[in-house]
PABAKE-832701 format. One line per field, with one value per residue: x, y, z of N, C-alpha, C, O in turn. Coordinates in nm, 4 decimals. Layout:
# residues N
neast = c(X  ...)
nnorth = c(Y  ...)
nup = c(Z  ...)
caeast = c(X  ...)
canorth = c(Y  ...)
caup = c(Z  ...)
ceast = c(X  ...)
cnorth = c(Y  ...)
cup = c(Z  ...)
oeast = c(X  ...)
onorth = c(Y  ...)
oup = c(Z  ...)
# end
This chain:
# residues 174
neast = c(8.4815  8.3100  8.3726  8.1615  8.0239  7.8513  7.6769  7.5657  7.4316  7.3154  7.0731  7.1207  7.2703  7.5130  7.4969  7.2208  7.1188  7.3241  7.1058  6.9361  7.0222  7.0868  6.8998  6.6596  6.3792  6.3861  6.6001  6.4578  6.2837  6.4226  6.5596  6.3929  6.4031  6.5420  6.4495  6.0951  6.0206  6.2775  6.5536  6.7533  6.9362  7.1086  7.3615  7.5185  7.7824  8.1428  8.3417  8.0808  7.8473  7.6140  7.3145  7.1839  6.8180  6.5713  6.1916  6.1352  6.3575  6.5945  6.9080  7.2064  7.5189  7.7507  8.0443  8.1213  8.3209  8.4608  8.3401  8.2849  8.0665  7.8642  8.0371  8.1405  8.0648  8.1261  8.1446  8.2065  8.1492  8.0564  7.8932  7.6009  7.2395  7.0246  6.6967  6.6941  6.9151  7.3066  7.4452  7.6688  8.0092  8.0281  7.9495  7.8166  7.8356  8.1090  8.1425  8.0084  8.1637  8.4128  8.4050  8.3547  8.1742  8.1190  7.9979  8.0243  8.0394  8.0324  8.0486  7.9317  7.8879  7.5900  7.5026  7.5511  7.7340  7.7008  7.8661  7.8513  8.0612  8.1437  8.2618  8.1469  8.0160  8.0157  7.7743  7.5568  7.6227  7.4607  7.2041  7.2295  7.3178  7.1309  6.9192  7.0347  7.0658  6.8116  6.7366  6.8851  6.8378  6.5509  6.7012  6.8084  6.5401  6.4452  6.6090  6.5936  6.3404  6.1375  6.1490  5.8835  5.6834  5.5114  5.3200  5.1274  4.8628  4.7113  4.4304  4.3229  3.9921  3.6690  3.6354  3.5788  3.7194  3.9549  4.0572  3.9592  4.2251  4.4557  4.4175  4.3487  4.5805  4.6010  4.6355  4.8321  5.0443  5.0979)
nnorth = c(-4.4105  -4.2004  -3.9158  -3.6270  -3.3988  -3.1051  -2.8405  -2.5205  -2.2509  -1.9723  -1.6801  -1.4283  -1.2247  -1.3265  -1.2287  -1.3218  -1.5452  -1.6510  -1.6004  -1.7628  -2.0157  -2.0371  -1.9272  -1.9684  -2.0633  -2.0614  -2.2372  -2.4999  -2.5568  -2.5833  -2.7980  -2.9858  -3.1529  -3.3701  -3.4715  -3.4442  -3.2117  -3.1621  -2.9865  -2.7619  -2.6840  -2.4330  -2.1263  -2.0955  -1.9820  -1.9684  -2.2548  -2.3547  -2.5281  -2.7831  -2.9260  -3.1413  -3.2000  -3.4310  -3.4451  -3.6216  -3.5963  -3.7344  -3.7729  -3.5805  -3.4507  -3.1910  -2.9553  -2.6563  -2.5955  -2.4002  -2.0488  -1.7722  -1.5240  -1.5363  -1.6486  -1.9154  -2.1991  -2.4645  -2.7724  -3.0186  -3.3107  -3.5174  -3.7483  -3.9652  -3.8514  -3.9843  -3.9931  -3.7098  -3.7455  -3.7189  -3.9433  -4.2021  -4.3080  -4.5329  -4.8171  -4.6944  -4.4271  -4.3355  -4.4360  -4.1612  -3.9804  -3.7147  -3.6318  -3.4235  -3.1322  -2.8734  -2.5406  -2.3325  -2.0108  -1.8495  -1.5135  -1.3055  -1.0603  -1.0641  -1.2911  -1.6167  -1.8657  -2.1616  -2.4177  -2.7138  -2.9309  -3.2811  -3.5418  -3.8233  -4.1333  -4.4075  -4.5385  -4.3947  -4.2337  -4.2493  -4.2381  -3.9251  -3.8230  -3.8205  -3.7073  -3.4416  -3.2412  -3.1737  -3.0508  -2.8450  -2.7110  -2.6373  -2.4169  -2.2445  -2.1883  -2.0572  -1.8224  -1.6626  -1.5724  -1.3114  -1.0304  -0.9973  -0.7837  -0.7686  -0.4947  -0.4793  -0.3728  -0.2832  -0.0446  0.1178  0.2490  0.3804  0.2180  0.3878  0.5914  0.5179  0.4218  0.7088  0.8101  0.6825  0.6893  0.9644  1.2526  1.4533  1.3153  1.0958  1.2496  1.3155)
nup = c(7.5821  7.3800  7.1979  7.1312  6.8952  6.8116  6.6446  6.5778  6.4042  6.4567  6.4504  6.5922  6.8697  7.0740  7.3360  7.3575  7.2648  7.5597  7.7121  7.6407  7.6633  7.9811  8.1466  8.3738  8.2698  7.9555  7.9793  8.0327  7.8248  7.6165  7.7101  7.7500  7.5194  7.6293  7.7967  7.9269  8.1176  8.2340  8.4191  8.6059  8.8297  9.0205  9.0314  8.8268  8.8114  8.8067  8.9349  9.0653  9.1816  9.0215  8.9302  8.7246  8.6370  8.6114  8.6490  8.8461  8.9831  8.9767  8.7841  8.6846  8.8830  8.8524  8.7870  8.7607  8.5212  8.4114  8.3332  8.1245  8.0519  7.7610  7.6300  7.7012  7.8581  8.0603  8.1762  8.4296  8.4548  8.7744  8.8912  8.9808  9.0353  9.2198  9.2711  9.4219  9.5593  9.5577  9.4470  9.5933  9.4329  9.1966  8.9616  8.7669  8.8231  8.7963  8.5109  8.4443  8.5861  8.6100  8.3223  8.0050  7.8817  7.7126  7.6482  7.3487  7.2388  6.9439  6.8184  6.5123  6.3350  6.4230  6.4302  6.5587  6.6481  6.7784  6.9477  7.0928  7.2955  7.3718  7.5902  7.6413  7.7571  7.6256  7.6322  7.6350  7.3823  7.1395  7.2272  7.2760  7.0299  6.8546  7.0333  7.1017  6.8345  6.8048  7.0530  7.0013  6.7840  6.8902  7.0397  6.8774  6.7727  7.0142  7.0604  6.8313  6.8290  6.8374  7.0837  7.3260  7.5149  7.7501  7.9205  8.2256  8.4418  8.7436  8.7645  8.9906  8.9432  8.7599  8.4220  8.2007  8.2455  8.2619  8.0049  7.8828  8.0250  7.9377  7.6276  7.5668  7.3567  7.5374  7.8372  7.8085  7.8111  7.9922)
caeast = c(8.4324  8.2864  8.4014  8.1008  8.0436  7.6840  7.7093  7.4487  7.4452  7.2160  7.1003  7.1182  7.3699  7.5536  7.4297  7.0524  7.1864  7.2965  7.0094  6.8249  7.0821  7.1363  6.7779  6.5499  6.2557  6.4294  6.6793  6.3521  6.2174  6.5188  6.6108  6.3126  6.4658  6.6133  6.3511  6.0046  6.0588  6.3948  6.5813  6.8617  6.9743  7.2405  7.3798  7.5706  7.9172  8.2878  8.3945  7.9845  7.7881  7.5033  7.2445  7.1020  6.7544  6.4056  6.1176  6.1556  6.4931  6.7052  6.9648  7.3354  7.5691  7.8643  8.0931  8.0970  8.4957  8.4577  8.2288  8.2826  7.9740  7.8232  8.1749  8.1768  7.9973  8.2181  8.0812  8.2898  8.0303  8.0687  7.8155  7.4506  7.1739  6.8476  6.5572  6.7116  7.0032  7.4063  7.5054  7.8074  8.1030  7.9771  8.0016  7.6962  7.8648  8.2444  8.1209  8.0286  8.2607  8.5205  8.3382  8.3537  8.0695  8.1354  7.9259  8.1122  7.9363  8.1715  7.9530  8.0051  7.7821  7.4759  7.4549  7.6195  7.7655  7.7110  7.9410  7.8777  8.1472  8.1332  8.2818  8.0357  7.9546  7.9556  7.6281  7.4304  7.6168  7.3618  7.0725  7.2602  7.3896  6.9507  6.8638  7.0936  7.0216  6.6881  6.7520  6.9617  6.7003  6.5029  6.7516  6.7840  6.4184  6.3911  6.6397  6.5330  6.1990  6.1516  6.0865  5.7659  5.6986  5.4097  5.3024  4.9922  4.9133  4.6139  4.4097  4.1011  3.9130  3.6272  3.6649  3.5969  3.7673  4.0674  4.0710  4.0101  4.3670  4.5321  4.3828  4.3809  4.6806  4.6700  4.6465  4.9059  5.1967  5.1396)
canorth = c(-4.2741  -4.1087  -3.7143  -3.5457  -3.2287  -3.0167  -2.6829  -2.4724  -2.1123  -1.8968  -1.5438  -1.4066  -1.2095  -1.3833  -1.2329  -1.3670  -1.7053  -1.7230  -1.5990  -1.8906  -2.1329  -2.0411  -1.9139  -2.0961  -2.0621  -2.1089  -2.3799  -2.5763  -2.5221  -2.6704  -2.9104  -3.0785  -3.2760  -3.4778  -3.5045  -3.3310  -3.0999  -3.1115  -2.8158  -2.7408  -2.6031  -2.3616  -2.0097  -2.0391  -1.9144  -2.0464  -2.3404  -2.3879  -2.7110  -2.7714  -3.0361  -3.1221  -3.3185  -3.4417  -3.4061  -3.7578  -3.6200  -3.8118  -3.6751  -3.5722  -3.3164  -3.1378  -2.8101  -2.5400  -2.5693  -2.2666  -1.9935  -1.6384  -1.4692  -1.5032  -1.6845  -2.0632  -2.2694  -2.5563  -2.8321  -3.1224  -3.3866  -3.6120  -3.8368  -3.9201  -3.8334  -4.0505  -3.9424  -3.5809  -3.7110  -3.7490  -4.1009  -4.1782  -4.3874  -4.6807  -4.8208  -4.6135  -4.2593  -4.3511  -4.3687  -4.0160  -3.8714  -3.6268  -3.6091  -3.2960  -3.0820  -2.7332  -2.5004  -2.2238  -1.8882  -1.7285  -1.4458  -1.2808  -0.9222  -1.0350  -1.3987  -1.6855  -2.0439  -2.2379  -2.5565  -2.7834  -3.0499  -3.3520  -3.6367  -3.9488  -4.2345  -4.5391  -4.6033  -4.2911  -4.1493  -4.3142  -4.1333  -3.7652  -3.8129  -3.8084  -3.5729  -3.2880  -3.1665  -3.1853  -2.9488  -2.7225  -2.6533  -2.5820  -2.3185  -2.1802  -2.1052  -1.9646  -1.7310  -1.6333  -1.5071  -1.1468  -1.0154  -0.9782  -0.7374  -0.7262  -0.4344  -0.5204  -0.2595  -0.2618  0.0871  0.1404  0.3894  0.3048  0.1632  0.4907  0.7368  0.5172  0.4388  0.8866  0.8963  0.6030  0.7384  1.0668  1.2892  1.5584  1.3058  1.0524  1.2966  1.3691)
caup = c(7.5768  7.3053  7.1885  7.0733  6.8841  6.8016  6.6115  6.5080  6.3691  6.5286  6.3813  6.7145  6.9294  7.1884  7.4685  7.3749  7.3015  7.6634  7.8651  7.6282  7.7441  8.0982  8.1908  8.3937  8.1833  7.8836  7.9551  8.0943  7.6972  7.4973  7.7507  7.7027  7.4453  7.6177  7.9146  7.9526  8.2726  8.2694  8.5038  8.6576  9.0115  8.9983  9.0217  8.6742  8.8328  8.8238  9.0897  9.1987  9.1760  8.8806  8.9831  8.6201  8.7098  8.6032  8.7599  8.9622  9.1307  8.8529  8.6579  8.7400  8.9112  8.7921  8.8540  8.6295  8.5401  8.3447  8.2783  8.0627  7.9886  7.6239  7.5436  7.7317  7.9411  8.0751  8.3112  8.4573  8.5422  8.9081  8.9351  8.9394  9.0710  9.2307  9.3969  9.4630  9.6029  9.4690  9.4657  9.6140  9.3329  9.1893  8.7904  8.6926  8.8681  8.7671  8.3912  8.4035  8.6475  8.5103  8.1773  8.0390  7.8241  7.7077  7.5349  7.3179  7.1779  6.8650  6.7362  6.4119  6.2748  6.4988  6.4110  6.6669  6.6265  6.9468  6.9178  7.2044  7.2459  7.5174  7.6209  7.6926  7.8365  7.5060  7.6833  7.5566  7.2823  7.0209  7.2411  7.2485  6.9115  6.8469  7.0926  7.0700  6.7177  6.8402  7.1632  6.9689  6.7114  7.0052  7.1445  6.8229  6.7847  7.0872  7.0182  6.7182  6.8009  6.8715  7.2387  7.3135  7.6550  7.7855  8.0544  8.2982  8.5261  8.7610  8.8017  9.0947  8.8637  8.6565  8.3339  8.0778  8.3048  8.2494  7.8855  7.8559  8.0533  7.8202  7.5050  7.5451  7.4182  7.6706  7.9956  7.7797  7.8099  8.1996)
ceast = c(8.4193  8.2977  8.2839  8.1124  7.9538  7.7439  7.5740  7.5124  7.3028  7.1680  7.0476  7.2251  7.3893  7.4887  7.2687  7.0422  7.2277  7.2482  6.8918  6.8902  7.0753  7.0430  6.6778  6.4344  6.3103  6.4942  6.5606  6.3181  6.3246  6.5935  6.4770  6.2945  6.5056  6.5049  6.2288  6.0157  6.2007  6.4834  6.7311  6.8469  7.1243  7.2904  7.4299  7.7109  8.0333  8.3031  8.2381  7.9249  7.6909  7.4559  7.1218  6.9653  6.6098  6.3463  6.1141  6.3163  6.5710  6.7549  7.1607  7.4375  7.6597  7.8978  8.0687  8.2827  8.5321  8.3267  8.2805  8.1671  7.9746  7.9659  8.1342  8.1127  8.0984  8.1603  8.1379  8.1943  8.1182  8.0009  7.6934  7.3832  7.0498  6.7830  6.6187  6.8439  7.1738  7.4333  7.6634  7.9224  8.0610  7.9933  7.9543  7.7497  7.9775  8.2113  8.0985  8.0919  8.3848  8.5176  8.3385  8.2305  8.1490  8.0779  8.0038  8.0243  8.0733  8.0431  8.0059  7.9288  7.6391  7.4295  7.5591  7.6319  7.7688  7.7628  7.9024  7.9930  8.1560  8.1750  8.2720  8.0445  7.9719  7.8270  7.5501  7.4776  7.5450  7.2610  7.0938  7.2690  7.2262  6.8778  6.8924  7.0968  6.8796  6.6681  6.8440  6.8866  6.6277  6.5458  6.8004  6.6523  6.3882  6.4889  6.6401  6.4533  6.2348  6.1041  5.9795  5.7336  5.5540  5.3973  5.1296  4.9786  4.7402  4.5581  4.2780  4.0471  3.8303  3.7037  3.6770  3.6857  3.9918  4.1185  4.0244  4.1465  4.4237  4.5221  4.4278  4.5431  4.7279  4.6990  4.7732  5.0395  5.2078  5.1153)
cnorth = c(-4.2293  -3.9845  -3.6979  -3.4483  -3.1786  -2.9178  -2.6334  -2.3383  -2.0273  -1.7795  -1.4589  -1.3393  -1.3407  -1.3939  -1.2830  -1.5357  -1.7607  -1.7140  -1.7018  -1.9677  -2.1479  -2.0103  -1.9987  -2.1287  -2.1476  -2.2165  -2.4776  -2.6421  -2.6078  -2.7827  -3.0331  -3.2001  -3.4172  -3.5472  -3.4063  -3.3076  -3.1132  -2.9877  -2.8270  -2.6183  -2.5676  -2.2204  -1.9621  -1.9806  -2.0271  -2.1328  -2.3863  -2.4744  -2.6932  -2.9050  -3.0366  -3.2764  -3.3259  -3.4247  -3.5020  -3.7193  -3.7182  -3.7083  -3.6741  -3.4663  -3.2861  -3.0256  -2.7487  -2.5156  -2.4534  -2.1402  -1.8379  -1.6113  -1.4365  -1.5613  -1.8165  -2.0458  -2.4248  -2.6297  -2.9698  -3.2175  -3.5021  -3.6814  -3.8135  -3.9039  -3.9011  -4.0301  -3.8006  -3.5747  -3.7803  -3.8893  -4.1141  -4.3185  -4.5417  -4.6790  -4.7412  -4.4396  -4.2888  -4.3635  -4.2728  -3.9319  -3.8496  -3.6008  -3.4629  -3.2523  -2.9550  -2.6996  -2.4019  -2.1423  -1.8117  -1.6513  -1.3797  -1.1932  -1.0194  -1.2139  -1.5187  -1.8191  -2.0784  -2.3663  -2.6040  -2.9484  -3.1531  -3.4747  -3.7404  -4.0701  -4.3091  -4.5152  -4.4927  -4.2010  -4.1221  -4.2067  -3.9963  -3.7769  -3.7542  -3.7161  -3.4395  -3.2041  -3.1400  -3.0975  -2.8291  -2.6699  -2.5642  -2.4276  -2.2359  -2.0869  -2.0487  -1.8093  -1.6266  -1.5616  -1.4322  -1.1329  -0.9617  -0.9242  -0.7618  -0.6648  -0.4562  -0.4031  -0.2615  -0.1695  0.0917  0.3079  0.3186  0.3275  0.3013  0.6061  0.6677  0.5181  0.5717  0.9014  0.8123  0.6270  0.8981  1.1910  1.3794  1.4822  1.1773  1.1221  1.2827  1.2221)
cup = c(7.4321  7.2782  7.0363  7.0161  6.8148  6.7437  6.5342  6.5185  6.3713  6.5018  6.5336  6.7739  7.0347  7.3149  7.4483  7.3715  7.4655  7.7296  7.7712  7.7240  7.9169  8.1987  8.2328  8.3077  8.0558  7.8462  8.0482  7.9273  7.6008  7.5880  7.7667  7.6163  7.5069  7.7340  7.9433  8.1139  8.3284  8.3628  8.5711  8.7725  8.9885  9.0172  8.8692  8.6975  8.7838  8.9091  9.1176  9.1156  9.0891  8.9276  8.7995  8.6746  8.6141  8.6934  8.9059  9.0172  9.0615  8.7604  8.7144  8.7947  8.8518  8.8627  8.7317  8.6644  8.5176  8.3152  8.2167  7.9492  7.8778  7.5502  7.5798  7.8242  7.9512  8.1956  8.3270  8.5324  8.6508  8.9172  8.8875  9.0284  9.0809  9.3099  9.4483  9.4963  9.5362  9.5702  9.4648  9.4776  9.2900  9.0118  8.7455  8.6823  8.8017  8.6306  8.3220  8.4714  8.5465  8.3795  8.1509  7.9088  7.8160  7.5741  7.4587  7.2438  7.0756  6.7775  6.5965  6.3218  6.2878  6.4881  6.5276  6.6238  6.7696  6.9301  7.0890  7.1859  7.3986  7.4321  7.6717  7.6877  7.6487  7.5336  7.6188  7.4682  7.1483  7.0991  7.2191  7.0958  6.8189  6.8905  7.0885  6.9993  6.7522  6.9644  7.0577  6.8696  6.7936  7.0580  6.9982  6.7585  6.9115  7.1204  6.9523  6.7017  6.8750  7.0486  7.2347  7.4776  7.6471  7.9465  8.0977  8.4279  8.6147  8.7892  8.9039  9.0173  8.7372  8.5150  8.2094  8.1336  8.2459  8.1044  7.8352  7.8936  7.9706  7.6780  7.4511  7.5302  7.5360  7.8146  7.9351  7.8489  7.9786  8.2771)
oeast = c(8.5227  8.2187  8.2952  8.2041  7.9771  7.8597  7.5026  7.6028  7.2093  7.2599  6.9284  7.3249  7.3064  7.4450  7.1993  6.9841  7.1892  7.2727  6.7785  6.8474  7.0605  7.0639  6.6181  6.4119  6.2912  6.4808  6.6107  6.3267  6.2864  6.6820  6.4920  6.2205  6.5034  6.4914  6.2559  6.0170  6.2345  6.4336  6.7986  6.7806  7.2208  7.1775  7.4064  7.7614  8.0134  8.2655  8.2400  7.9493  7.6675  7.5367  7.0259  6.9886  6.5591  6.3902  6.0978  6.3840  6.6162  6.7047  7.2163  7.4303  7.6762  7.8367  8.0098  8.3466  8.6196  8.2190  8.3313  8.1591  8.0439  7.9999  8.0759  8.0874  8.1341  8.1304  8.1170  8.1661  8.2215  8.0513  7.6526  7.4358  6.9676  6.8088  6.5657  6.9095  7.1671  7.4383  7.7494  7.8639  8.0695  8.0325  8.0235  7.7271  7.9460  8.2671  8.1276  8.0911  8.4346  8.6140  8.3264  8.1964  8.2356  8.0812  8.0918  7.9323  8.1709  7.9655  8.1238  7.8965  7.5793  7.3245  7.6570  7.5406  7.8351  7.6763  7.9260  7.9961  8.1715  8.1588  8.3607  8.0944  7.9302  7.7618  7.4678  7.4150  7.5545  7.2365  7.0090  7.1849  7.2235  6.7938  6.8149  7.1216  6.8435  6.5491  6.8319  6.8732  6.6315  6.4688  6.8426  6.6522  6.2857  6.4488  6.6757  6.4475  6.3234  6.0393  5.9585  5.7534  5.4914  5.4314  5.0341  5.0738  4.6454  4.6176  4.1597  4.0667  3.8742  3.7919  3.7766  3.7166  4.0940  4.2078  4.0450  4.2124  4.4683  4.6135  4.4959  4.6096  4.8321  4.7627  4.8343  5.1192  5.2987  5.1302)
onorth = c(-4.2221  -3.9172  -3.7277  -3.3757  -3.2198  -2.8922  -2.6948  -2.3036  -2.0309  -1.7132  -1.4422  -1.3970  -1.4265  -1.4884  -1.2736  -1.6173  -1.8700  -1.7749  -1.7196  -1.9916  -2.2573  -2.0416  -2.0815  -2.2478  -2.2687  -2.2829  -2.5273  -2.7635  -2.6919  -2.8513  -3.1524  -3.2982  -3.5303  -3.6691  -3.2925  -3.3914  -3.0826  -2.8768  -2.9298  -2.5160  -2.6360  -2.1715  -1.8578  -1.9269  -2.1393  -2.0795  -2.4718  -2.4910  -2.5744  -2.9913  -2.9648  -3.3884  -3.2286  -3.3960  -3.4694  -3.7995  -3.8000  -3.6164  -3.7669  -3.3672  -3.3670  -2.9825  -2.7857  -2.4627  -2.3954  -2.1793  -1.7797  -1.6443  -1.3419  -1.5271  -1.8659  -1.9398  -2.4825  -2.5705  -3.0450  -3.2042  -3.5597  -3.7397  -3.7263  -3.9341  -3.8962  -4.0485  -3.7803  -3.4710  -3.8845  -3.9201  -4.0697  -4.4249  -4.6428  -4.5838  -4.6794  -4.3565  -4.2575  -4.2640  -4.2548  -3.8131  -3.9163  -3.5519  -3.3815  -3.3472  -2.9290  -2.7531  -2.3711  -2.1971  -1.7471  -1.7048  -1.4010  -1.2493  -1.0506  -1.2515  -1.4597  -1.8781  -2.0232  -2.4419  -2.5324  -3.0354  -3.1053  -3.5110  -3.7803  -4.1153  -4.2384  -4.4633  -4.5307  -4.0964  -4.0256  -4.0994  -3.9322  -3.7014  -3.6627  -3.6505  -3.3447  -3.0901  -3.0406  -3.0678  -2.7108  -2.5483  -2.4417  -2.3421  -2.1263  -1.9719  -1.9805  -1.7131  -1.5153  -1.4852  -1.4417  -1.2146  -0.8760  -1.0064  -0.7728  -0.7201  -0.4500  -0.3601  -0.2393  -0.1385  0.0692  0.4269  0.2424  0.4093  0.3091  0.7033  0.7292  0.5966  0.5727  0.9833  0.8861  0.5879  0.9397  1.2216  1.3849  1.5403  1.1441  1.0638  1.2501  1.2134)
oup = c(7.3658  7.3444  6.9173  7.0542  6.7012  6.7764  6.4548  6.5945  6.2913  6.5500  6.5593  6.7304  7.0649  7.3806  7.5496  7.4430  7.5072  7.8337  7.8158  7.8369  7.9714  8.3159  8.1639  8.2865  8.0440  7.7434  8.1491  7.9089  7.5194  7.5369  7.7935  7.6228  7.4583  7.7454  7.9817  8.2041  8.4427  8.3435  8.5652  8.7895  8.9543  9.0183  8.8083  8.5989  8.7371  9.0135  9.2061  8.9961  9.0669  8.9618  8.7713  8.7202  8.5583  8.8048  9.0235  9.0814  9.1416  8.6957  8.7733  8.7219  8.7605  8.9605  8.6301  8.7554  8.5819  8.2703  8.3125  7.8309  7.8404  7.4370  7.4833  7.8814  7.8484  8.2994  8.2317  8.6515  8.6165  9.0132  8.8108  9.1355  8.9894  9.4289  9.5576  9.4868  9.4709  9.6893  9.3887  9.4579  9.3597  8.9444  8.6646  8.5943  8.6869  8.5843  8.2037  8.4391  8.4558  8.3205  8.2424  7.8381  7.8995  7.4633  7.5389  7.1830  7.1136  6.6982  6.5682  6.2171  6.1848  6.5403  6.5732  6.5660  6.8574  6.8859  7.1864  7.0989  7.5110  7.3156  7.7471  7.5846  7.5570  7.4430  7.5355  7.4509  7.0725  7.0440  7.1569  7.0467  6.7366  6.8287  7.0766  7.0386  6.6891  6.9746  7.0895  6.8832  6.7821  7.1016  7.0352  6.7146  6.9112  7.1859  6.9910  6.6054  6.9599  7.1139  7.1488  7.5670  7.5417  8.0510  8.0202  8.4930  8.5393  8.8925  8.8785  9.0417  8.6510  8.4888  8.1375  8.0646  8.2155  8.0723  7.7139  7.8296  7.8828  7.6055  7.3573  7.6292  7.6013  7.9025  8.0367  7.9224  8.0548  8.3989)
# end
C-alpha cells in the first residue's frame, strides 16, 4: 500500500470548493482526469454507499465513513465495479477494499487548502500520483471562476411591446 497526499490552495471559500467537489455537474468536470465521463451515484451523506463509475459501468464502490459539510469528505472503498455491477471478493476487489481516501477543506480569509490523502493499491499509485495534480487543478479552476446566472424567461407578447416593458423605467419598477 501506498499513503498518498494532494494539496492545493484554492482562492475560494469552502463552501464553493464543495459544491465543485460534490456536485454532479461539477464533480463530472474535474473527475475527468482520471476518466472522460466519469460520475458518481450517491446522496453524499454519512453511512450511505458511493458507486464511483465510467461510462462502461466500471469503476468502484465505497461508504462515505465520514462526511461534515465544507470540512471532510471521507470514503472507505469495498470493491469493484464491472459492467454496473459490485463484484463480489476476489484479488482485484481485496486490493482496494478498506482503502481509505479523504478529502479535507481548512479555509483561511476566503481562500481554501483542499489536502486529499489516500491509501492505494502499489498497482496505481504511479497513475494517481499523474492524475491527481491534474484533477485538482481542474477543481481549482472551477472554483475560481466567478458565477455566472443566467435568467431565461419566455413571454407570449410580441417582440417590441416586450422589450418597451424590459427597457422601459416606468413598466421596469412594476
Amino acid at each position: 500500500m501506498n499513503n498518498l497526499e494532494f494539496k492545493i490552495t484554492v482562492n475560494a471559500p469552502a463552501k464553493k470548493l464543495w459544491q465543485v467537489l460534490w456536485n454532479d455537474d461539477m464533480y463530472r468536470k474535474w473527475t475527468s482526469a482520471f476518466h472522460e465521463g466519469s460520475y458518481a451515484v450517491s446522496d453524499w451523506k454519512k453511512g450511505s454507499k458511493v458507486h464511483f463509475l465510467s461510462p462502461d459501468g466500471n469503476g468502484m464502490f465505497s461508504i462515505i465513513n465520514d462526511c461534515r459539510e465544507n470540512e471532510l469528505m471521507s470514503f472507505k472503498h469495498l470493491g469493484v465495479i464491472k459492467s454496473f455491477e459490485e463484484q463480489p471478493a476476489s484479488e482485484e476487489t481485496n486490493s482496494w477494499g478498506n482503502t481509505l481516501e479523504e478529502y479535507t477543506l481548512e479555509e483561511n480569509n476566503g481562500s481554501t487548502i483542499l489536502t486529499v490523502t489516500m491509501n492505494t493499491p502499489d498497482s496505481i499509485a504511479e497513475y494517481l500520483n499523474k492524475t491527481f495534480p491534474v484533477a485538482l487543478q481542474l477543481v481549482k479552476e472551477l472554483a475560481e471562476k466567478p458565477v455566472i446566472i443566467i435568467i431565461e424567461a419566455t413571454v407570449m407578447a410580441p417582440p417590441e411591446k416586450v422589450w418597451k416593458y424590459w427597457t422601459s423605467p416606468e413598466h421596469i419598477t412594476q
